[in-house]
LUMVO-556758 format. One record per residue (C-alpha): residue number from 1; x, y, z. Coordinates in pm, 1 decimal. Last residue first. Example, Ala and Ser with C-alpha at 12.3 -4.5 7.8 and 13.67 -1.06 7.14 Angstrom:
! residues 2
+---------+----------+----------+----------+
| drentor |        x |        y |        z |
+---------+----------+----------+----------+
|       2 |   1367.0 |   -106.0 |    714.0 |
|       1 |   1230.0 |   -450.0 |    780.0 |
+---------+----------+----------+----------+
//
This chain:
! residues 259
+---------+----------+----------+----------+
| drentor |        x |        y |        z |
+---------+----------+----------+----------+
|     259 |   8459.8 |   4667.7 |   6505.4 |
|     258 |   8410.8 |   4589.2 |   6856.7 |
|     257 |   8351.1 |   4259.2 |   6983.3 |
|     256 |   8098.6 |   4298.1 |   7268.2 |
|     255 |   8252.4 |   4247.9 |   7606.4 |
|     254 |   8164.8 |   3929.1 |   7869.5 |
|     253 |   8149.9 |   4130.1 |   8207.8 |
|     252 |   8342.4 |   3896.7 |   8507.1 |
|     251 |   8380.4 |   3612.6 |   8689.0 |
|     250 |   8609.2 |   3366.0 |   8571.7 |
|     249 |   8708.6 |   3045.0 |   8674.6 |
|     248 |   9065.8 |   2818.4 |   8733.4 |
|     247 |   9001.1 |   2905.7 |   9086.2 |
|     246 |   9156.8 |   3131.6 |   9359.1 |
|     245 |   9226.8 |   3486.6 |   9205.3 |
|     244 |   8924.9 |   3536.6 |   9013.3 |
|     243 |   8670.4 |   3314.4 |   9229.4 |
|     242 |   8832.2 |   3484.6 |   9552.2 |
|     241 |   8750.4 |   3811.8 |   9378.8 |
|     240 |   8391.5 |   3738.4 |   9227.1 |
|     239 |   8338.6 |   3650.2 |   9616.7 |
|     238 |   8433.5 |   4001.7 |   9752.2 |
|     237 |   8237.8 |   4169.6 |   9453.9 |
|     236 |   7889.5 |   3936.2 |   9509.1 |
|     235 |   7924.3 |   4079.2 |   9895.5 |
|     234 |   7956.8 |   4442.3 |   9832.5 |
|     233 |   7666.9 |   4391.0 |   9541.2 |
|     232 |   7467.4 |   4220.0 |   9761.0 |
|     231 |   7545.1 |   4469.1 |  10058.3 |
|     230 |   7488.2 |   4782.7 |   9856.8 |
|     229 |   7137.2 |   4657.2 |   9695.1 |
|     228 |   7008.8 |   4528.8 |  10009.2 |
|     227 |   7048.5 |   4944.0 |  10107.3 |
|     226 |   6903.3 |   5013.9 |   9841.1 |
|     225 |   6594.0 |   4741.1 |   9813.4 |
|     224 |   6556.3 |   4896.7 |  10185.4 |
|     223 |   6571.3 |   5277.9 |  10073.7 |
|     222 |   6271.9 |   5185.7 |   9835.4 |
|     221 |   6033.0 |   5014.7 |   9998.6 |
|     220 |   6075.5 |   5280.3 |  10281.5 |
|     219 |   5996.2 |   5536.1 |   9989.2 |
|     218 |   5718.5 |   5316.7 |   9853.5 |
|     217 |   5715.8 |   5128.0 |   9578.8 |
|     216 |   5643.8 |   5284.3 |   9199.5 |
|     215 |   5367.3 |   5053.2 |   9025.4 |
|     214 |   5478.2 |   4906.2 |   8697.9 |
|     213 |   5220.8 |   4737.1 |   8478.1 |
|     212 |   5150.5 |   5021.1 |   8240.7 |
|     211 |   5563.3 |   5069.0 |   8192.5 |
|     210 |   5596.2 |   4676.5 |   8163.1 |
|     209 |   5335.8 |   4689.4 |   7826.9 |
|     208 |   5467.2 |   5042.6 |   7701.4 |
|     207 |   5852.4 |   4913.4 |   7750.4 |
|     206 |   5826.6 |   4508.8 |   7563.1 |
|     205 |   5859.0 |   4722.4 |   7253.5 |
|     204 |   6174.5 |   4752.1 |   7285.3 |
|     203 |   6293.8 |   5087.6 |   7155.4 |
|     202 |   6627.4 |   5027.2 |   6940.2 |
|     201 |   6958.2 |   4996.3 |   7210.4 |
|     200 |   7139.1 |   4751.6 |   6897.8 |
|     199 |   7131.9 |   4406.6 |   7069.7 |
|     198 |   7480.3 |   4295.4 |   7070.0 |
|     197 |   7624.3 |   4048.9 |   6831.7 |
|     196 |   7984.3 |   3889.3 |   6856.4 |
|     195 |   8003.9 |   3784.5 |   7211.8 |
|     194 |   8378.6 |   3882.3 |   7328.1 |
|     193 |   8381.9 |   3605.4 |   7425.5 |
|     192 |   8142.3 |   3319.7 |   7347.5 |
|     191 |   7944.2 |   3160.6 |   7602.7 |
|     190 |   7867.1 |   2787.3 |   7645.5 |
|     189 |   7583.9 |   2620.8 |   7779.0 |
|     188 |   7561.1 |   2235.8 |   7847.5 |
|     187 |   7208.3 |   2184.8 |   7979.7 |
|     186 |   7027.9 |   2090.7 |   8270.6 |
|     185 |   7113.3 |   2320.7 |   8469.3 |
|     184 |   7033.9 |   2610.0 |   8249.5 |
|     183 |   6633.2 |   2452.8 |   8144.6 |
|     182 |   6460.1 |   2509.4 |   8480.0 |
|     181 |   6401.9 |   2827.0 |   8574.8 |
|     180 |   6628.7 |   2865.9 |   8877.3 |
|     179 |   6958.4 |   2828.0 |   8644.4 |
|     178 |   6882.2 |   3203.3 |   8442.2 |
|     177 |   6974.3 |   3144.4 |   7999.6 |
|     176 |   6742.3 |   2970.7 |   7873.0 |
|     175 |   6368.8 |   3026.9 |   8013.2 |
|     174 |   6503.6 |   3293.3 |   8136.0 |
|     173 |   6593.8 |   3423.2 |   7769.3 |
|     172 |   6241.5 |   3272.5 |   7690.1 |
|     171 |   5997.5 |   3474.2 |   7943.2 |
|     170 |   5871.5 |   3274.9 |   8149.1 |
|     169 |   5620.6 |   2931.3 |   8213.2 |
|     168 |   5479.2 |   2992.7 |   7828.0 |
|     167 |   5366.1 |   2624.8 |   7817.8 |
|     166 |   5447.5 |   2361.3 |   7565.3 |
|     165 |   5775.5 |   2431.3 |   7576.3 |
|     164 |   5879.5 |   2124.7 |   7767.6 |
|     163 |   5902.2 |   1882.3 |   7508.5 |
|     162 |   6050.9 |   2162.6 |   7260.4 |
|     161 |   6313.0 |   2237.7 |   7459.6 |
|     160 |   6440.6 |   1864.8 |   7428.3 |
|     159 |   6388.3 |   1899.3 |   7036.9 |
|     158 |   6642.3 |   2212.1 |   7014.2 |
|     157 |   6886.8 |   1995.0 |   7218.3 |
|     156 |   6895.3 |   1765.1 |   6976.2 |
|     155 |   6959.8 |   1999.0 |   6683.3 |
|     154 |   7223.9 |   2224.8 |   6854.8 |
|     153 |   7161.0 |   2537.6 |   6960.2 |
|     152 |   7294.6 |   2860.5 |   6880.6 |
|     151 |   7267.1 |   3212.9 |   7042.0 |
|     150 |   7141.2 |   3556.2 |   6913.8 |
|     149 |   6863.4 |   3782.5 |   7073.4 |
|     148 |   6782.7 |   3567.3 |   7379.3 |
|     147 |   6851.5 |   3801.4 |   7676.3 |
|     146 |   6956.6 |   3697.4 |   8010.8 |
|     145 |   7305.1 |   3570.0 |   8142.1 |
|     144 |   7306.1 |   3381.0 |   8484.1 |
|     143 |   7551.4 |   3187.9 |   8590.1 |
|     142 |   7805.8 |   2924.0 |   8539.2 |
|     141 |   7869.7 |   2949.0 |   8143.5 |
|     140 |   8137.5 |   2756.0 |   7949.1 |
|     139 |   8411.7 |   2857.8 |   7773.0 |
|     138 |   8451.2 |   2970.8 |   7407.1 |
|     137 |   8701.0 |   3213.8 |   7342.8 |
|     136 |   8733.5 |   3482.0 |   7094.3 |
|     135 |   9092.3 |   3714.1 |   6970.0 |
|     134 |   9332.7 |   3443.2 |   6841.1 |
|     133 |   9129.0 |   3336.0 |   6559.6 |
|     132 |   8930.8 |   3112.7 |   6747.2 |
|     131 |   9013.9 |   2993.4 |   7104.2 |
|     130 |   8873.4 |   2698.9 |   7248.8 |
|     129 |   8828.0 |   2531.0 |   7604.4 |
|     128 |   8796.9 |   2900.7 |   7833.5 |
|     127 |   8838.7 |   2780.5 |   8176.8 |
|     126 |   8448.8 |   2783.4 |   8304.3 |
|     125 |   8250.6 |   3093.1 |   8323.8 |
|     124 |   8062.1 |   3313.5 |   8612.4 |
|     123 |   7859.8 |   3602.4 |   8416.6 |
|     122 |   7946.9 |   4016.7 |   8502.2 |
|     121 |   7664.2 |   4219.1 |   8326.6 |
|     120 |   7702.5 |   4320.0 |   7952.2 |
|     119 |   7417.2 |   4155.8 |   7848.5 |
|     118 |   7582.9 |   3945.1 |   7587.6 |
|     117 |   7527.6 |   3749.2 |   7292.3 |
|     116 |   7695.6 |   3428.5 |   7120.4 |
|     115 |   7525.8 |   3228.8 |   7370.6 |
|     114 |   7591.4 |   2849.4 |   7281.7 |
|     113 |   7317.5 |   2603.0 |   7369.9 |
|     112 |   7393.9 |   2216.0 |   7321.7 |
|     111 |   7752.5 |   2202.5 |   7341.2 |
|     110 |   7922.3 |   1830.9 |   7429.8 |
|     109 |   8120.5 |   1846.2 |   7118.6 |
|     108 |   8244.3 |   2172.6 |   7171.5 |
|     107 |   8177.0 |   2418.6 |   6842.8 |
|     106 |   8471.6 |   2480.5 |   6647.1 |
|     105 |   8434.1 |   2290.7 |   6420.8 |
|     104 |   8084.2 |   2446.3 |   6302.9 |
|     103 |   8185.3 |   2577.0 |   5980.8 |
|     102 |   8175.8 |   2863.7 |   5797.6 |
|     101 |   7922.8 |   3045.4 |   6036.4 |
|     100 |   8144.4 |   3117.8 |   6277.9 |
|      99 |   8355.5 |   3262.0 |   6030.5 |
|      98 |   8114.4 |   3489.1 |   5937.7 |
|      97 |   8061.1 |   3734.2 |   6234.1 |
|      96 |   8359.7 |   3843.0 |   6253.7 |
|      95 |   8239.0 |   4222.4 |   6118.0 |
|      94 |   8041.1 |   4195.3 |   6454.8 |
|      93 |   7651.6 |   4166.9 |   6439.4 |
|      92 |   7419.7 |   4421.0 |   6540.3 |
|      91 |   7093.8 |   4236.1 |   6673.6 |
|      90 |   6753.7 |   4424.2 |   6676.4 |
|      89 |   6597.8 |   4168.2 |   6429.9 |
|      88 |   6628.1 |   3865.6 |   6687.9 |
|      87 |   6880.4 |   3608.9 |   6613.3 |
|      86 |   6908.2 |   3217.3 |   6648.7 |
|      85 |   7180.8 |   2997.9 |   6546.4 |
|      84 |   7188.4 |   2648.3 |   6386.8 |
|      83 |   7376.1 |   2317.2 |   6435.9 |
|      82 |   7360.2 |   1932.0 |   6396.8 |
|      81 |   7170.6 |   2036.4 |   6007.8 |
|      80 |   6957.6 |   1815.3 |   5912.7 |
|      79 |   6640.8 |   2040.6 |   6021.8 |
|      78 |   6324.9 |   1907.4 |   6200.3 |
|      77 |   6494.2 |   2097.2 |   6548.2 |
|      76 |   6571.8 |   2349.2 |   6394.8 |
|      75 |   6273.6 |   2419.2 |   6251.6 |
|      74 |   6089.7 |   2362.3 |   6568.5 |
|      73 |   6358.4 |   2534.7 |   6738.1 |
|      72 |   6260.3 |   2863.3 |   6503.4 |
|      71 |   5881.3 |   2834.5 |   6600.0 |
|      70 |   5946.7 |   2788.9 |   6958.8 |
|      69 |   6193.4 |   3109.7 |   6906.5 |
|      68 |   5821.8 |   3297.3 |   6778.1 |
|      67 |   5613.1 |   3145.7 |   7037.2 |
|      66 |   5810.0 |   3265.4 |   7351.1 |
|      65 |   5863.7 |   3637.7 |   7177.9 |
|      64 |   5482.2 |   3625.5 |   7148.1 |
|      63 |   5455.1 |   3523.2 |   7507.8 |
|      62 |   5677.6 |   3814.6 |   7589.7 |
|      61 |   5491.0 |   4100.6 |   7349.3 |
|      60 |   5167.3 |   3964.9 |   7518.3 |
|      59 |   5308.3 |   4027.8 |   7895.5 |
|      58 |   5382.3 |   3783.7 |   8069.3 |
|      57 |   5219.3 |   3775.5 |   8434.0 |
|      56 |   5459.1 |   3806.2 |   8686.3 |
|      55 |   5682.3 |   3588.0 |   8917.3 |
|      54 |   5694.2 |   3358.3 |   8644.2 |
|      53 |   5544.6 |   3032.2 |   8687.3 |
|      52 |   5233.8 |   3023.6 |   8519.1 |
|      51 |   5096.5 |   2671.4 |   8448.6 |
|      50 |   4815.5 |   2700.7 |   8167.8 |
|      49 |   4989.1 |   2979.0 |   7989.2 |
|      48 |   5049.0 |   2872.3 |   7611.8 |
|      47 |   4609.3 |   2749.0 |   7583.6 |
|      46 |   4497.4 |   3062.7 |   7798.3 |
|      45 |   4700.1 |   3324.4 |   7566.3 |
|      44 |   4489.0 |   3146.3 |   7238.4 |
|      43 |   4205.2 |   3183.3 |   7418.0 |
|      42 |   4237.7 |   3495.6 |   7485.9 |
|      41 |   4300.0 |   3545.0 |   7137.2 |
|      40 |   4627.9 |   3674.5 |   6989.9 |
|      39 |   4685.5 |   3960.2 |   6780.4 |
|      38 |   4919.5 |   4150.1 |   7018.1 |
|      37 |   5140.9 |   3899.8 |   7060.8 |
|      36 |   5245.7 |   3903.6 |   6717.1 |
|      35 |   5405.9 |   3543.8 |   6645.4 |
|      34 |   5744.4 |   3663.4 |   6465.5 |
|      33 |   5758.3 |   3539.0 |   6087.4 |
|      32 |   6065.3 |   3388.6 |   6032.0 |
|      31 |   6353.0 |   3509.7 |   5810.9 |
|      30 |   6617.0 |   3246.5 |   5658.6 |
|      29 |   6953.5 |   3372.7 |   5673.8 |
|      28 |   7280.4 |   3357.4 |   5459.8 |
|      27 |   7598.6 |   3514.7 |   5608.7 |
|      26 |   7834.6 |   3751.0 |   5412.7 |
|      25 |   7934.7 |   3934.8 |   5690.2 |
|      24 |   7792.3 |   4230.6 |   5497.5 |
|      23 |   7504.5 |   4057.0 |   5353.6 |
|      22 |   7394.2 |   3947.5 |   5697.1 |
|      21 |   7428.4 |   4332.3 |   5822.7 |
|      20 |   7220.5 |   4448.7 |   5499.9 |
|      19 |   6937.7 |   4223.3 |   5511.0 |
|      18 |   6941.7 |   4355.4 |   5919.0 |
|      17 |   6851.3 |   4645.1 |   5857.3 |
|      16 |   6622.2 |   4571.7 |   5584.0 |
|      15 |   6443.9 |   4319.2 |   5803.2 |
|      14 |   6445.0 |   4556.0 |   6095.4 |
|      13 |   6259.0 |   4805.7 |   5883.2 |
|      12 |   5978.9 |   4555.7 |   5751.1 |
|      11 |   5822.4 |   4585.4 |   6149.6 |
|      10 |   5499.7 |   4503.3 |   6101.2 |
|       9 |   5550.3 |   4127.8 |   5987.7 |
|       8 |   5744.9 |   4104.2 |   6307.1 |
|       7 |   6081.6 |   3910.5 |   6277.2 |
|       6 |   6264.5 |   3656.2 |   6396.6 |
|       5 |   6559.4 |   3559.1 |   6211.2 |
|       4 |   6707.7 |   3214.2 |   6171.7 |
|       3 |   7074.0 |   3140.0 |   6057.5 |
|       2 |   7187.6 |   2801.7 |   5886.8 |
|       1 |   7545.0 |   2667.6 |   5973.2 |
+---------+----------+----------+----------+
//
């Protein structure tokens, strides 16, 4: 299974970093230029956002993040191969890594996305329907589960997205990975446990662009998102218990494989 890499022109570091992590699970990759945000044209940011949708505007860091896993699924999706995966350059893989790479039996037949990543925040899954050396399960995701820094999609999926990515309408991990935008319910997602790359905490550089946006709300403001805070997370615990004890489900955090 072939192994994309986004990554800045600017940012040769990454590359080496992760040159070394690929060699050390022994994976081959194929780098792809990242589309810099920052150079486009306005009218090149008109032309990707005719329809906005988000509940803010993207940022140029996000569209560019849009554009550059467009690119990969455009390669994917003129590729042979039924399967590829994904990865942006702040990834750290687990030393597992490579036998999911070996082959692609393990993959459910009716897959189309597979998150091999993880947030660390509790996800609803499916009854896990593999197991793979005794340790990772693959079962299929209810809820949502941003970020879009390694997952795998299959080759006719990969042209689906691509008839409806002609507009930046969120960021691409929504885009993916959260049911209200569009693309989750419609697709067959599966989540591997523990997920066996993590981003790696380096500075995004998504920060200085949110940070200028960002306006501090008031102190009322604040005490009621607080107090809603409390009572959604009272109410989300109560339920993630019935679905724990009562259902063939799980809610909970999908770990990181640890070395």
């Amino acid at each position: 299974m072939k192994a994309y890499l986004i990554n800045l022109d600017r940012c040769p570091e990454r590359l080496v970093r992760m040159q070394e992590q690929f060699a050390k699970a022994s994976v081959p990759f194929e780098r792809v230029a990242a589309v810099d945000g920052k150079n486009l044209s306005d009218q090149e940011l008109a032309s990707i956002i005719r329809i906005p949708s988000w509940k803010e505007p993207l940022t140029r860091t996000e569209i560019g993040c849009f554009l550059s896993h467009r690119k990969c699924l455009e390669l994917i999706a003129q590729g042979e191969d039924r399967f590829a995966a994904i990865f942006e350059d702040d990834v750290t893989l687990s030393k597992d890594t490579r036998q999911f790479f070996e082959s692609t039996d393990w993959i459910p037949d009716n897959a189309e996305l597979i998150k091999i990543e993880t947030q660390g925040k509790k996800v609803l899954t499916d009854k896990p329907v593999v197991t793979i050396a005794g340790r990772y399960t693959v079962a299929q995701l209810r809820s949502q589960h941003i970020l879009a820094a390694g997952y795998i999609v299959s080759r006719d999926c990969a042209r689906k997205l691509l008839c409806r990515m002609n507009d930046a309408a969120s960021p691409i991990d929504h885009l993916l990975f959260t049911p209200s935008c569009g693309f989750f319910p419609q697709m067959t997602v599966y989540q591997v446990s523990p997920a066996i790359c993590m981003q790696a905490g380096l500075e995004s550089t998504l920060s200085p662009e949110r940070s200028s946006q960002y306006c501090p709300p008031a102190k009322m403001q604040r005490l009621k998102r607080e107090v809603k805070r409390v009572f959604v997370r009272g109410k989300t615990g109560l339920w993630g218990l019935y679905i724990n004890c009562f259902t063939k489900k799980r809610w909970g955090r999908v770990p990181g494989a640890r070395d």
